[in-house]
C-alpha positions as CSV (number, residue, x, y, z in Angstrom):
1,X,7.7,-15.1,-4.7
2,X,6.8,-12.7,-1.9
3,X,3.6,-12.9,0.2
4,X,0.8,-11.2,-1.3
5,X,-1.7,-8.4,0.6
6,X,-4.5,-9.9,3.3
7,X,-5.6,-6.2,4.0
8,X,-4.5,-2.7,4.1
9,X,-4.9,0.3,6.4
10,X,-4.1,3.9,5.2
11,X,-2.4,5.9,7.8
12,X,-1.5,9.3,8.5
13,X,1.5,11.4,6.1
14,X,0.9,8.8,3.2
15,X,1.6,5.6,4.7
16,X,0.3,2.3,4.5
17,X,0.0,-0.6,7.4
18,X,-0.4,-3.7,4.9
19,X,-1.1,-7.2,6.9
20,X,0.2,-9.8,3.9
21,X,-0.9,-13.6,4.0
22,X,2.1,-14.9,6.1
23,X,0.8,-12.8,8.9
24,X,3.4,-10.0,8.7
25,X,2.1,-6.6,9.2
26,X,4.1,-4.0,7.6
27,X,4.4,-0.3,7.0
28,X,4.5,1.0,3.1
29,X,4.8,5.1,2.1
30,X,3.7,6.3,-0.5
31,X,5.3,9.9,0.0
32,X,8.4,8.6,-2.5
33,X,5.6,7.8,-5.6
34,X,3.2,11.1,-5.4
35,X,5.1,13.6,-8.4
36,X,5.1,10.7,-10.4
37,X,2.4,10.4,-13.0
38,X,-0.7,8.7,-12.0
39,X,0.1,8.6,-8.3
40,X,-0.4,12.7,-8.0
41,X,-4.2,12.0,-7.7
42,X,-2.8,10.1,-4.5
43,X,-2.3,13.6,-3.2
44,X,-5.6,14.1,-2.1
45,X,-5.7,12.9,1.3
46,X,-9.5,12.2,0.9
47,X,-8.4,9.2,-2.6
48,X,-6.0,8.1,-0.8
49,X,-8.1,6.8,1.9
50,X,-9.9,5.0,-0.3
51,X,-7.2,2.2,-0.8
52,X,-8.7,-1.4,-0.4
53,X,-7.4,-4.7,-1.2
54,X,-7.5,-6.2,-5.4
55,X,-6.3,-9.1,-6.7
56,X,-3.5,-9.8,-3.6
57,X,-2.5,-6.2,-3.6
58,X,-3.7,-2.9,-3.3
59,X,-5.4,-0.5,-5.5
60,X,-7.1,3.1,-5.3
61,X,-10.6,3.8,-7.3
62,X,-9.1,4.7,-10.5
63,X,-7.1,1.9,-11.4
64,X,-3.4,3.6,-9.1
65,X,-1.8,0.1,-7.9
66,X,1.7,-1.3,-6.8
67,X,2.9,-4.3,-7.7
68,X,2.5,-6.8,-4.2
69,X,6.3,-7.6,-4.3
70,X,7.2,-3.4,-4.6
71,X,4.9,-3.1,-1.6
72,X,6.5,-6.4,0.5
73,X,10.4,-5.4,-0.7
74,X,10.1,-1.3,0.2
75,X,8.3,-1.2,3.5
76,X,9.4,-1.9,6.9
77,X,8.5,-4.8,9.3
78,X,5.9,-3.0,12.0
79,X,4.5,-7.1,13.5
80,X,5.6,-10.8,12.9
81,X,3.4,-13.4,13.8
């Protein structure tokens, strides 16, 4: 089972820099996921600001989430501790 999300910060071009609980800080986007269903909302670079941390992972206000071992798996080592 993969680490699961400490905190998230949403950076510029529809990325992600996600710190996880075994200290790694990594960088997720989001560009890939936002013609597909409910991620277009994501579009709005205003929403997707509001991305905070749920429940080990991430989640926006209207219920748009990934899955905490899509978001370890599919982004790319930024810090190791």
């Amino acid at each position: 089972m993969n680490p699961r999300v400490r905190n998230v910060i949403p950076l510029t071009d529809y990325r992600l820099e996600i710190e996880f609980e075994n200290s790694e800080i990594r960088e997720f986007d989001v560009k890939p996921y936002l013609n597909r269903g409910i991620f277009k909302e994501l579009q709005d670079i205003t929403y997707f600001s509001r991305v905070k941390v749920s429940l080990g992972s991430i989640e926006w206000p209207h219920g748009q989430d990934f899955c905490p071992d899509t978001l370890f798996e599919e982004s790319k080592v930024i810090e190791t501790a």
